[in-house]
VEXDREN-2710 file (C-alpha; in Angstrom, 1 decimal):
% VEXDREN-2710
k/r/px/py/pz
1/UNK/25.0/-20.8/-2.3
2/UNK/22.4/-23.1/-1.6
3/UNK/18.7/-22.7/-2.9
4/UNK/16.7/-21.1/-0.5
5/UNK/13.3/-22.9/-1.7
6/UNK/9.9/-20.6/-1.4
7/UNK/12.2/-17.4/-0.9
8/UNK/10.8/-15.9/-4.2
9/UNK/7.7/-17.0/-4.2
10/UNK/5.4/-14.5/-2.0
11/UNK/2.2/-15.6/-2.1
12/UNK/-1.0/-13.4/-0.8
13/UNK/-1.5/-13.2/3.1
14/UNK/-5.2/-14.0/4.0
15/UNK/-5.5/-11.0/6.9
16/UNK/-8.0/-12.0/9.1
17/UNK/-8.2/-15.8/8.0
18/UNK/-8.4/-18.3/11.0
19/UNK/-7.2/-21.6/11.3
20/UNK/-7.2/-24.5/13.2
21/UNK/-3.2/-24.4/13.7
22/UNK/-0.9/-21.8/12.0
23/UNK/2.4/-23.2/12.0
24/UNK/5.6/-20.7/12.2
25/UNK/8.3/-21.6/10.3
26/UNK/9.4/-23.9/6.9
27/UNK/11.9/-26.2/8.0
28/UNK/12.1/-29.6/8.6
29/UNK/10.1/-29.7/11.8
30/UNK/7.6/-27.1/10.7
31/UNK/7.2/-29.1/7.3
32/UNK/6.8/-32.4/8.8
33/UNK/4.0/-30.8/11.0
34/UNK/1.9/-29.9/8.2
35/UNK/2.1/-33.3/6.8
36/UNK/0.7/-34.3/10.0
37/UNK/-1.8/-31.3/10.9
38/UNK/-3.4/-32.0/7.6
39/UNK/-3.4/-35.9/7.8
40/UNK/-5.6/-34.6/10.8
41/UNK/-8.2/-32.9/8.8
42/UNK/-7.3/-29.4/10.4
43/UNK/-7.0/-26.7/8.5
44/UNK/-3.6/-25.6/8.1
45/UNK/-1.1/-22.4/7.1
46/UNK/2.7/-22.4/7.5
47/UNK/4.0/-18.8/7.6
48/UNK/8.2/-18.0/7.4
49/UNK/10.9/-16.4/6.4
50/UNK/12.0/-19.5/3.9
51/UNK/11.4/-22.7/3.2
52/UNK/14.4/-24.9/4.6
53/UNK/15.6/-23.6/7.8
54/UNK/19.0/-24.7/8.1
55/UNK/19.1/-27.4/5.3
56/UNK/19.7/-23.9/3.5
57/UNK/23.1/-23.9/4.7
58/UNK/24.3/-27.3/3.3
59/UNK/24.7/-29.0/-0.4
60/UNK/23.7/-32.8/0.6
61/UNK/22.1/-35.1/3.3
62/UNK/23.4/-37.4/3.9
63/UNK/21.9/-38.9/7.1
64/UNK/17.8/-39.2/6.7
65/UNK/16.7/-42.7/6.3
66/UNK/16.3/-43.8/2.6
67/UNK/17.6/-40.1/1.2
68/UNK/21.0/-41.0/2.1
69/UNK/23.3/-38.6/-0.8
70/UNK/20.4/-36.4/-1.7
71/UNK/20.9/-32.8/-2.6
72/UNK/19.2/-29.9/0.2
73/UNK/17.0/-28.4/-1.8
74/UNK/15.4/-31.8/-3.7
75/UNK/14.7/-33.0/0.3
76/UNK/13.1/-30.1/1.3
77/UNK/11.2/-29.7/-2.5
78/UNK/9.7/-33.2/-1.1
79/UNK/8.8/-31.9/2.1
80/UNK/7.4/-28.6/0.5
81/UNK/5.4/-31.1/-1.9
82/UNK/4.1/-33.5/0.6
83/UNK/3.0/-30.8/2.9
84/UNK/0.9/-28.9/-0.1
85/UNK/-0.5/-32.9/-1.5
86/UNK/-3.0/-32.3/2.0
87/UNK/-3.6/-28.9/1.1
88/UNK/-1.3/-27.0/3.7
89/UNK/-0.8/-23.0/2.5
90/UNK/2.8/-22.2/3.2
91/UNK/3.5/-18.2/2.8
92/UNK/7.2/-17.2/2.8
93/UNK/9.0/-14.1/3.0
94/UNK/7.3/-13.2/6.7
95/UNK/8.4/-12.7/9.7
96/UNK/6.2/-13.6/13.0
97/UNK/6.7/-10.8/15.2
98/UNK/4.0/-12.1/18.1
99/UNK/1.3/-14.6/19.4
100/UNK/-1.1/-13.9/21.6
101/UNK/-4.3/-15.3/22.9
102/UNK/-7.7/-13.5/22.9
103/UNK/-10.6/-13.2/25.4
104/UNK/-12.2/-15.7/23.1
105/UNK/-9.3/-18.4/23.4
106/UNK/-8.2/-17.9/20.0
107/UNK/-4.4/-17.1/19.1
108/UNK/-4.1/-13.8/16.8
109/UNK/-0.3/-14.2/14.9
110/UNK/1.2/-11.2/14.0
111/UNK/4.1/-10.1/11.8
112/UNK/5.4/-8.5/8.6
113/UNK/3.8/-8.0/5.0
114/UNK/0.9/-7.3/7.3
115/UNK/0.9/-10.4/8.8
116/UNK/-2.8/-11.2/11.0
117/UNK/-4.3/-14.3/11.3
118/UNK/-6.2/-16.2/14.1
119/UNK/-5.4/-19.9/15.4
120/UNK/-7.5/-22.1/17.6
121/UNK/-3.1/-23.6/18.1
122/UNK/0.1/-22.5/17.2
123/UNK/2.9/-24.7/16.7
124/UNK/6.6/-23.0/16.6
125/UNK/9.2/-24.2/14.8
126/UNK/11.6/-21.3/14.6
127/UNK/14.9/-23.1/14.6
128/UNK/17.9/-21.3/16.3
129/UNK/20.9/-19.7/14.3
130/UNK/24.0/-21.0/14.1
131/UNK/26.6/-18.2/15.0
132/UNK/29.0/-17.3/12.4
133/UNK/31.8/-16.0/12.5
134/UNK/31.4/-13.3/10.2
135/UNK/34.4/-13.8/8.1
136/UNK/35.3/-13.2/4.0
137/UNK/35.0/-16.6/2.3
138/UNK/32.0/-17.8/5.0
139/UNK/29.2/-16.5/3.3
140/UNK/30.2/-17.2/-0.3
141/UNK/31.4/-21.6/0.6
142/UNK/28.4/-22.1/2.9
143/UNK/27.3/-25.4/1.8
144/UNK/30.6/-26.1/-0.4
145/UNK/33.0/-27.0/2.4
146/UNK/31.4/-24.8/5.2
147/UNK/29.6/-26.8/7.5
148/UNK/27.4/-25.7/10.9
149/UNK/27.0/-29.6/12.0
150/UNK/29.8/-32.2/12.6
151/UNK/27.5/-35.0/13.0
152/UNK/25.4/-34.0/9.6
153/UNK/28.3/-33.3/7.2
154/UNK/31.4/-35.3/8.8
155/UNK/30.4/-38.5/6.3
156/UNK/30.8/-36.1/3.2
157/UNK/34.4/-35.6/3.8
158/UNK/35.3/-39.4/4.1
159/UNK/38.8/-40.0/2.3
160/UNK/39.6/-36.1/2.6
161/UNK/43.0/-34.6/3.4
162/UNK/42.2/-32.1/5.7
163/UNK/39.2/-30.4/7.8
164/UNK/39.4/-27.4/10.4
165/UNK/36.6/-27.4/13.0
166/UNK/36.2/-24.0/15.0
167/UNK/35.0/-24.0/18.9
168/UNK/36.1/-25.4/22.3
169/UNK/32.5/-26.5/23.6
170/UNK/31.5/-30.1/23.5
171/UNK/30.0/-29.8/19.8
172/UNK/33.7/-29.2/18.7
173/UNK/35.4/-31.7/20.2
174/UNK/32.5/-34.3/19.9
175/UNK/32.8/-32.9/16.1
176/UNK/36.9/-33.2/15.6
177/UNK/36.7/-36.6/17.3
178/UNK/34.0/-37.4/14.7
179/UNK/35.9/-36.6/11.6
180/UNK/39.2/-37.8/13.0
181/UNK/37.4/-41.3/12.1
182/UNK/37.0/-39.8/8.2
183/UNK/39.3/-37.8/6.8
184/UNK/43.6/-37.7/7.6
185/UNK/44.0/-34.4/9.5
186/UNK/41.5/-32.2/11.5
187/UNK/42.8/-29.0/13.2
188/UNK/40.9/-27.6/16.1
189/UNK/41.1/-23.7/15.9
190/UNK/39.9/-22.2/19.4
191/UNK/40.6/-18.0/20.8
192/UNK/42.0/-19.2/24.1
193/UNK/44.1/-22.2/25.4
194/UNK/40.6/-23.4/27.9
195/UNK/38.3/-24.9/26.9
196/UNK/34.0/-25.0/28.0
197/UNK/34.4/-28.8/26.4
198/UNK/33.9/-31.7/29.3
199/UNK/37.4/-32.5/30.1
200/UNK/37.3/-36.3/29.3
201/UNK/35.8/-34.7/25.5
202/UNK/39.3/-32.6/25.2
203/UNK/41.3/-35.7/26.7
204/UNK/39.9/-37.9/23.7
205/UNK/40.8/-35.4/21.3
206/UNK/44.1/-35.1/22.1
207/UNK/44.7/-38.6/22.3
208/UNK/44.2/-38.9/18.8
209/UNK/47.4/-38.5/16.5
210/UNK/45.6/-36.7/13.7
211/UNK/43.9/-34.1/15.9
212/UNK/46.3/-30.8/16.3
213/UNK/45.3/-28.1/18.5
214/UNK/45.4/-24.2/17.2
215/UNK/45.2/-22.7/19.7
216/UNK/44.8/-18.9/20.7
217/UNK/43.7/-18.2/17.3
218/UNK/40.6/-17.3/15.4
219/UNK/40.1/-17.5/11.8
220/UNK/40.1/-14.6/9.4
221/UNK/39.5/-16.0/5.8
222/UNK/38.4/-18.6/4.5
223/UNK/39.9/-19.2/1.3
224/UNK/38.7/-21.0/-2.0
225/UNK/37.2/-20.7/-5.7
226/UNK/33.9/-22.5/-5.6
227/UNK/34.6/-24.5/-2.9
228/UNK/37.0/-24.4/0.6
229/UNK/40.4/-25.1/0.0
230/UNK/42.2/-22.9/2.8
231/UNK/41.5/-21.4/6.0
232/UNK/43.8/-18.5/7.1
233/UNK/44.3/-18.4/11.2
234/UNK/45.9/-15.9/13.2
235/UNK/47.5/-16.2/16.6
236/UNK/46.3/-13.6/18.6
237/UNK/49.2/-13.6/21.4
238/UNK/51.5/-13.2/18.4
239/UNK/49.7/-11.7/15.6
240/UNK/51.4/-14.8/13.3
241/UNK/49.2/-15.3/10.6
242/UNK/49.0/-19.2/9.0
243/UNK/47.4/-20.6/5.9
244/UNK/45.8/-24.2/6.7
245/UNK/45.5/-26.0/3.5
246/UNK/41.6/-27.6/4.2
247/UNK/39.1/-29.4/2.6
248/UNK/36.4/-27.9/4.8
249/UNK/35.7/-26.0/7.5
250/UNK/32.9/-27.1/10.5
251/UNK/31.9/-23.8/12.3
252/UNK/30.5/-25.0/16.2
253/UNK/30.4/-21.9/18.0
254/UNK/26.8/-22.6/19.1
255/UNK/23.3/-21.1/18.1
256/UNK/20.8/-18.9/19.3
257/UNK/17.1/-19.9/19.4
258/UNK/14.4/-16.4/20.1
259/UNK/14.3/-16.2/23.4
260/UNK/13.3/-12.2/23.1
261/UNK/10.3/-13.6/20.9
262/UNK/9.6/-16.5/23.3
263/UNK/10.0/-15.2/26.6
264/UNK/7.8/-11.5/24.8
265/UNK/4.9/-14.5/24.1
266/UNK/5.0/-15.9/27.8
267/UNK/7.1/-18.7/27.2
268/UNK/9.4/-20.9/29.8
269/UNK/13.0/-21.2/28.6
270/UNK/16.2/-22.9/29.5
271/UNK/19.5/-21.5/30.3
272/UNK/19.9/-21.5/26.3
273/UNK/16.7/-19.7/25.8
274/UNK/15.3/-22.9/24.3
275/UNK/11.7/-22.6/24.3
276/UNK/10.5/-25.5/27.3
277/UNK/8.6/-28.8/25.8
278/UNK/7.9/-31.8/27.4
279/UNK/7.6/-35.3/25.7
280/UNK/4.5/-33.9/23.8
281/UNK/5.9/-31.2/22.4
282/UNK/3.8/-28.7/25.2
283/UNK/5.1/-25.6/25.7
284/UNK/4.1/-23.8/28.8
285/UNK/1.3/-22.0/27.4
286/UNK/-2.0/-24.1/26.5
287/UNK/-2.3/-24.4/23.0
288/UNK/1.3/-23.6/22.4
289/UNK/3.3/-26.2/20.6
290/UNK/7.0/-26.1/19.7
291/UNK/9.2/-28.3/17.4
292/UNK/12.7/-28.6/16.1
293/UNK/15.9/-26.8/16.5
294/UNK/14.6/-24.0/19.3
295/UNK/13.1/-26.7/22.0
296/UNK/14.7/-28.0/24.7
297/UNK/14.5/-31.9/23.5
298/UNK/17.9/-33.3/22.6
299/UNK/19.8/-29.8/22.5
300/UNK/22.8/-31.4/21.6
301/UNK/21.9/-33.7/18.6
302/UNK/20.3/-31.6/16.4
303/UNK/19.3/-33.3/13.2
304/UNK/16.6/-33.4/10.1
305/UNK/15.0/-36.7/11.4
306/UNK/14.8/-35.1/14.9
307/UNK/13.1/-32.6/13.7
308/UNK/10.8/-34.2/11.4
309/UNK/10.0/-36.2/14.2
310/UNK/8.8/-33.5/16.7
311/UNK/7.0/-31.8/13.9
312/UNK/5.2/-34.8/13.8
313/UNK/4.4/-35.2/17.7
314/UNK/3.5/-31.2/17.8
315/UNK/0.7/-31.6/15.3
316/UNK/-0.9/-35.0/17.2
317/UNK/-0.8/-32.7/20.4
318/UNK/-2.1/-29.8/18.6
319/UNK/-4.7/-32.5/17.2
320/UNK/-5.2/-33.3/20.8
321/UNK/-5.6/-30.2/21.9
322/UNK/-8.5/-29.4/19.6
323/UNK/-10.4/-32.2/20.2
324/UNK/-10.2/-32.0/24.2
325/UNK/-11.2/-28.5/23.6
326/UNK/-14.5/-29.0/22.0
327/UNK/-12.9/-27.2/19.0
328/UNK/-12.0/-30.0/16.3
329/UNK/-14.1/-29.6/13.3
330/UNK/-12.3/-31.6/10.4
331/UNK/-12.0/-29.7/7.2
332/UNK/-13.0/-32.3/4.6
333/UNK/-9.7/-33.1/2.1
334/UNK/-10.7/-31.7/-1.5
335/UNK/-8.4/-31.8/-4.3
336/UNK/-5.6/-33.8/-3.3
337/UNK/-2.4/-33.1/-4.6
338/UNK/-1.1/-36.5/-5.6
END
C-alpha cells in the first residue's frame, strides 16, 4: 500500500484558536493553498483526515512538470515541507464535520478529536472518492497495478502486455483509447452491453484493433502477489467465469465529492454534487473558497497540477477577501523553515 503521509502523526488541536483561513483537507490543492495563504502573511492551519488525498492511491507521478517519475509519497513529503517552510500547522487524523458563520462574521469549523476553531475564511479542498468496486485483490494492489486515473497512470504501463479498464462513462473510454496508444491489449469490462459513454467515445474504441469489449460482466478478483497480474471477470447473463491475464487494472466508475457536507453548509452544487466555483475559486457563500477534486472546474480532467493550481487561486481570493473586508492583518514570518 502506499504511504499515507501525516496519518500517524496527530498533533494537538488548538480548540478555540482563530485564524485568518483554516484550510480543510491535505492534498494537492489544500497543500498548494498553504504555500500560497502563508506567502500572504495570513495565518494558516490545514486540518484532514491525511496528508495526500488521492496521491495515496498511486506508487509514482508521472505527469507534474519537473517531477516527472517521482514516487507519491516523496511529491507530497515536498508539498507537506514547503507548506510547513512558511509556517502553515497541518493537523491530521480529523474529520471536518461543519462550517458555519457567526453573528460576528467569523467561520467556527467543527469536527472530530474535538475539532473547534474560528476562521475569518475557509477554503475546502475535500477531494471526491473514487468508487471502488469493493473486490479481494483491490485494496491490497492499490498503487501496484490498480489505478483510479487513466490519464495519470496510462504512461506507467508503456510497453505492457495487457491492461483492463472498468466503466462505460466517458472516463473509460477516454481511458482505454488512452492506453490503447501504450501498452498491446486493453480490455474494457462493463455490467451491461449500453453504455453512458458519448457515442462517437464508444465508436473510437471500437475502432481500435487492440481494444476488446467484456461485456455484461463485472469483476470479482483481482489477482496478483505484490503486484496485478490477473483480473477474474464474470459474465452475469451466463455466470462464465474468465481469468484475464493483466498488467493492471484502471477502475473509472466515477467519484463522489460531499454533497451532504456541502449542501448541510449552504453550498450550491452541480448535478454531481460538486461544490459551485467560479473562475476565482468562490463558492456561493462569502468567504467560502473551494479547490481541487470536489469543485466544479474541469470535472473531467482531474489532475495534481490542476489542483495545485486552484489551491493556489483559492488562497489569492481568500487573500482578497480579507483585505476587501477590512480584516487582513499580516502575521509577520518568524522562523522560516528553509
Amino acid at each position: 500500500m502506499p504511504l499515507r503521509l501525516g496519518a500517524a502523526r496527530q498533533p494537538r488541536i488548538p480548540k478555540g484558536a482563530e485564524y485568518d483561513v483554516v484550510i480543510v483537507g491535505g492534498g494537492p490543492a489544500g497543500l498548494s493553498a498553504a504555500i500560497y495563504t502563508t506567502r500572504f502573511l495570513m495565518s494558516t492551519i490545514v486540518v484532514s483526515k491525511d496528508v495526500g488525498g488521492q496521491l495515496n492511491l498511486t506508487n509514482w507521478v508521472d505527469d507534474y512538470p519537473g517531477m516527472g517519475g517521482l514516487e507519491a509519497s516523496k511529491l507530497v513529503e515536498a508539498f507537506k515541507k514547503h507548506a510547513e517552510m512558511f509556517n502553515a500547522e497541518i493537523v491530521t487524523g480529523v474529520e471536518v464535520k461543519n462550517v458555519e458563520r457567526g453573528e460576528d462574521g467569523v467561520f467556527r469549523i467543527t469536527g472530530s478529536r474535538g475539532l473547534d476553531l474560528k476562521a475569518k475564511s475557509v477554503i475546502l479542498a475535500v477531494g471526491s472518492q473514487r468508487r471502488k468496486l469493493g473486490v479481494p485483490g483491490e485494496a491490497e494492489l492499490a498503487g501496484r497495478g490498480v489505478s483510479y486515473c487513466s490519464v495519470c497512470d496510462a504512461p506507467l504501463f508503456k510497453g505492457k502486455d495487457a491492461v483492463v479498464v472498468v466503466g462505460g462513462g466517458d472516463a473509460a473510454f477516454e481511458g482505454a483509447v488512452l492506453l490503447s496508444g501504450y501498452v498491446k491489449k486493453v480490455y474494457l469490462v462493463h455490467r451491461r452491453r449500453g453504455f453512458r459513454a458519448k457515442p462517437f467515445l464508444v465508436e473510437e474504441a471500437k475502432s481500435k484493433d487492440n481494444i476488446e469489449m467484456v461485456l455484461d460482466s463485472v469483476v470479482t478478483e483481482i489477482i496478483g502477489d505484490g503486484k496485478v497480474e490477473a483480473v477474474r471477470v464474470r459474465n452475469r447473463v451466463t455466470g462464465e467465469e474468465t481469468v484475464l491475464k493483466a498488467d493492471g487494472i484502471f477502475i473509472e466508475i466515477g467519484s463522489e465529492p460531499p454533497r451532504e457536507f456541502f449542501e448541510r453548509i449552504g453550498l450550491e452544487v452541480d448535478s454531481a454534487g460538486n461544490v459551485i466555483v467560479d473562475e476565482w475559486m468562490r463558492t456561493s457563500v462569502d468567504g467560502i473558497f473551494a479547490a481541487g477534486d470536489c469543485t466544479s472546474m474541469w470535472p473531467s480532467f482531474r489532475q495534481v497540477v490542476t489542483a495545485a493550481s486552484m489551491g493556489a487561486v483559492a488562497a489569492y481570493s481568500a487573500y482578497n477577501y480579507l483585505q476587501e473586508k477590512g480584516l487582513y492583518k499580516p502575521k509577520p514570518l518568524t522562523g522560516l523553515k528553509v
